[in-house]
BALOBA-1460 file (C-alpha; in Angstrom, 3 decimals):
// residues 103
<rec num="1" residu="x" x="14.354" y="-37.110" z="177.967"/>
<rec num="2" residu="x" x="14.696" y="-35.393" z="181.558"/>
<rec num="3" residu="x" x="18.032" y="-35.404" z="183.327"/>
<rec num="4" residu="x" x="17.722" y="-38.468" z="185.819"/>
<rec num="5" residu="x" x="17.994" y="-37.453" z="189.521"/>
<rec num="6" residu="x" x="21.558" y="-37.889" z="191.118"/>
<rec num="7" residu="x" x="22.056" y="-39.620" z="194.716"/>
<rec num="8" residu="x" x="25.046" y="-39.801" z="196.328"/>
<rec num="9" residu="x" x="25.742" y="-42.737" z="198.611"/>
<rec num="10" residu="x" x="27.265" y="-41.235" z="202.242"/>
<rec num="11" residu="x" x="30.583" y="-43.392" z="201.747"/>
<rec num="12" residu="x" x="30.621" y="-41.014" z="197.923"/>
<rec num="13" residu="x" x="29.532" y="-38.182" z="199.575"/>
<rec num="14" residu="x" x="32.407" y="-38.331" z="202.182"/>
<rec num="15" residu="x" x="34.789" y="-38.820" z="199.292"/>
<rec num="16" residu="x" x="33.857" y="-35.527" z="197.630"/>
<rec num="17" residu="x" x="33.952" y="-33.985" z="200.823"/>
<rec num="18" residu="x" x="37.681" y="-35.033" z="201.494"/>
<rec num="19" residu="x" x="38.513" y="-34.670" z="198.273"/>
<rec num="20" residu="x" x="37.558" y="-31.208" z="197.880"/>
<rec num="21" residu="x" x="38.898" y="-30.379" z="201.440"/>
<rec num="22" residu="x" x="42.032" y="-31.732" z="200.525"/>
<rec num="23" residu="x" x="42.729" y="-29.757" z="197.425"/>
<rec num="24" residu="x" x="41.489" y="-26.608" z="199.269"/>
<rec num="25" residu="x" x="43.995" y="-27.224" z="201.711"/>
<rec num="26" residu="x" x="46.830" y="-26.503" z="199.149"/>
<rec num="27" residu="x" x="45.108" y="-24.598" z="196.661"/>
<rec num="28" residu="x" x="41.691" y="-22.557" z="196.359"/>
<rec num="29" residu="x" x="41.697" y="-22.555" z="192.600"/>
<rec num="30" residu="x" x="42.446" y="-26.358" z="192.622"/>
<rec num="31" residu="x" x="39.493" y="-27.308" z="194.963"/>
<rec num="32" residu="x" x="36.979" y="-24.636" z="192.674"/>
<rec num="33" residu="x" x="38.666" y="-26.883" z="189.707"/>
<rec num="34" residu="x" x="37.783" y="-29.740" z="191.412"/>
<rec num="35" residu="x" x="33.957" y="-28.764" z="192.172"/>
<rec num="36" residu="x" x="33.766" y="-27.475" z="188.869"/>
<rec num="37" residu="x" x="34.953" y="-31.216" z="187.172"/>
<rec num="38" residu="x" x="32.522" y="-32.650" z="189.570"/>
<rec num="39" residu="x" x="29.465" y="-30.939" z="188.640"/>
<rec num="40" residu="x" x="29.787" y="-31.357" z="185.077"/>
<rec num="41" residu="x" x="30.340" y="-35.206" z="185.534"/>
<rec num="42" residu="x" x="27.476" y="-35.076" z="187.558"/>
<rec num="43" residu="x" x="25.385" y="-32.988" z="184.721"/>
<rec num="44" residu="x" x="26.561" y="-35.649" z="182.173"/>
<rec num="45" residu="x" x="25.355" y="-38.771" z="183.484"/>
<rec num="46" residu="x" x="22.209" y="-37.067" z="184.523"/>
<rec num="47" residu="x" x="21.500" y="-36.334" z="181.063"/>
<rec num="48" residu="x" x="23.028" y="-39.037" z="179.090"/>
<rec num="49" residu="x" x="23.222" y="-42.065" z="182.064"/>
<rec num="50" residu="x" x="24.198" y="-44.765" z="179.369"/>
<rec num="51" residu="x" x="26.601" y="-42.712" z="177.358"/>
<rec num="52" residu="x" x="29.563" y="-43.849" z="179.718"/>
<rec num="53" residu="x" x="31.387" y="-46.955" z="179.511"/>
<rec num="54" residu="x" x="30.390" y="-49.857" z="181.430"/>
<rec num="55" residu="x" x="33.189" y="-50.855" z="184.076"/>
<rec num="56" residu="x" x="32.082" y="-54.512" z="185.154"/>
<rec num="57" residu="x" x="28.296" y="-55.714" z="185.288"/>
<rec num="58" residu="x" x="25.846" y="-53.084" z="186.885"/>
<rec num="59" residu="x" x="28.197" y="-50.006" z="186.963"/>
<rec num="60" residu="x" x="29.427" y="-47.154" z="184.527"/>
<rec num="61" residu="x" x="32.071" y="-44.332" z="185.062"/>
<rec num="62" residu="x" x="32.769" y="-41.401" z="183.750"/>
<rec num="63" residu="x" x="36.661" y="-40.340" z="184.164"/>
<rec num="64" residu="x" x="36.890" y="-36.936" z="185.381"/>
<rec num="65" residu="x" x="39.085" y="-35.082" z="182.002"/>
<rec num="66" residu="x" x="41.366" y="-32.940" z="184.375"/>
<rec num="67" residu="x" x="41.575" y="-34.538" z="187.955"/>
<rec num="68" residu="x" x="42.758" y="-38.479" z="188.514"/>
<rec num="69" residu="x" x="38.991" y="-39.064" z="189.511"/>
<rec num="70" residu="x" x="35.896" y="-41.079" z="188.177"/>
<rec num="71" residu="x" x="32.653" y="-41.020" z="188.946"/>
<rec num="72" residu="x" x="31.522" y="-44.322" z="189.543"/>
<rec num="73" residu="x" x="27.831" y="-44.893" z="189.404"/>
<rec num="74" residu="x" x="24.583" y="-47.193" z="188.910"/>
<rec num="75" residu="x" x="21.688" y="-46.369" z="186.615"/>
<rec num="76" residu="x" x="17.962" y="-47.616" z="187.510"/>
<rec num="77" residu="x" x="15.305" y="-46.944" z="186.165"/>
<rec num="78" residu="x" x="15.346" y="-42.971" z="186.297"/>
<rec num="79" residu="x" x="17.309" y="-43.121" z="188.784"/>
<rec num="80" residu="x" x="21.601" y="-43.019" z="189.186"/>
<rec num="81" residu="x" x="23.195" y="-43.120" z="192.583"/>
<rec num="82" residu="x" x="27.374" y="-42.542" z="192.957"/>
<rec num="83" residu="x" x="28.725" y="-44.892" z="194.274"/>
<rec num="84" residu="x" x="32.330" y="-43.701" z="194.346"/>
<rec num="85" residu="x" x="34.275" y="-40.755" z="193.684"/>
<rec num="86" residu="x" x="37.162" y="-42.807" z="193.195"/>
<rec num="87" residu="x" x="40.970" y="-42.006" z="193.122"/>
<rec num="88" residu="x" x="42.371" y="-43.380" z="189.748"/>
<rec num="89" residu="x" x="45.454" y="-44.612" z="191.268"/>
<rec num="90" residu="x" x="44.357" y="-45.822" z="194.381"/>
<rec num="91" residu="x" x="42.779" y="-49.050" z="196.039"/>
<rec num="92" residu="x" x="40.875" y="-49.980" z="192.817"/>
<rec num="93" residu="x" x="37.360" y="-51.095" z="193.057"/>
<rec num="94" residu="x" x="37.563" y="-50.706" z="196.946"/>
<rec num="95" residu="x" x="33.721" y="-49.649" z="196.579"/>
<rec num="96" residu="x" x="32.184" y="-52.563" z="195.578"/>
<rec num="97" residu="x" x="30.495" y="-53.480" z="198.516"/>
<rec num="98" residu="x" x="28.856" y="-50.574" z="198.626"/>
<rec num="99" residu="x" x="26.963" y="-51.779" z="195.559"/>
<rec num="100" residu="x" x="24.694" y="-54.282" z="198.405"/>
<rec num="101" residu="x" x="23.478" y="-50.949" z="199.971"/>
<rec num="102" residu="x" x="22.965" y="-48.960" z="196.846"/>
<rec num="103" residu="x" x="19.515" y="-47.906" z="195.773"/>
C-alpha cells in the first residue's frame, strides 16, 4: 500500500512551528532532535495510518518516543490530516474543535 498523503491543519502547523522555535531557542541539537522525532512520526502514520492507537472516536496518536509530544491525527480515506502536535502535559484535548474544520 502507498504511504497516505500528510496535511497539516494551520492551528498544527503553528504548533510545530513554535515548538521547534522554542527548542532552537535553547538548544540547536534539541530543535534538529525535535524535527527529526517529527518526521519519523509523520513517516509512520503515512505508511501504517491504523497502526496507532485510537484516542476517542475519529482520532489516533502516535506519542512522539523522545519528546513529551503526540501527533494527533484523522485518517480518511487515503488521506490523514494533523490535527495537533500536542504537548503531553498540557491543556489536554484543547484541539478538538479543530476536528469541525478538518478535512
Amino acid at each position: 500500500m502507498a504511504p497516505s498523503a500528510v496535511r497539516f491543519h494551520p492551528a498544527a502547523a503553528q504548533e510545530v512551528e513554535s515548538t521547534y522555535d522554542w527548542y532552537a531557542a535553547r538548544s540547536a541539537s534539541a530543535a534538529h532532535g525535535f524535527r527529526e522525532e517529527l518526521r519519523q512520526a509523520v513517516d509512520a502514520v503515512a505508511s501504517h495510518p491504523h497502526a496507532w492507537p485510537r484516542y476517542g472516536s475519529r482520532i489516533r496518536r502516535y506519542v512522539f518516543p523522545r519528546y513529551p509530544f503526540s501527533l494527533v491525527y484523522l485518517v480518511r480515506n487515503s488521506d490523514i490530516e494533523v490535527v495537533a502536535v500536542a504537548h503531553g502535559r498540557r491543556r489536554p484535548g484543547y484541539w478538538r474543535s479543530r476536528l469541525r474544520d478538518a478535512l
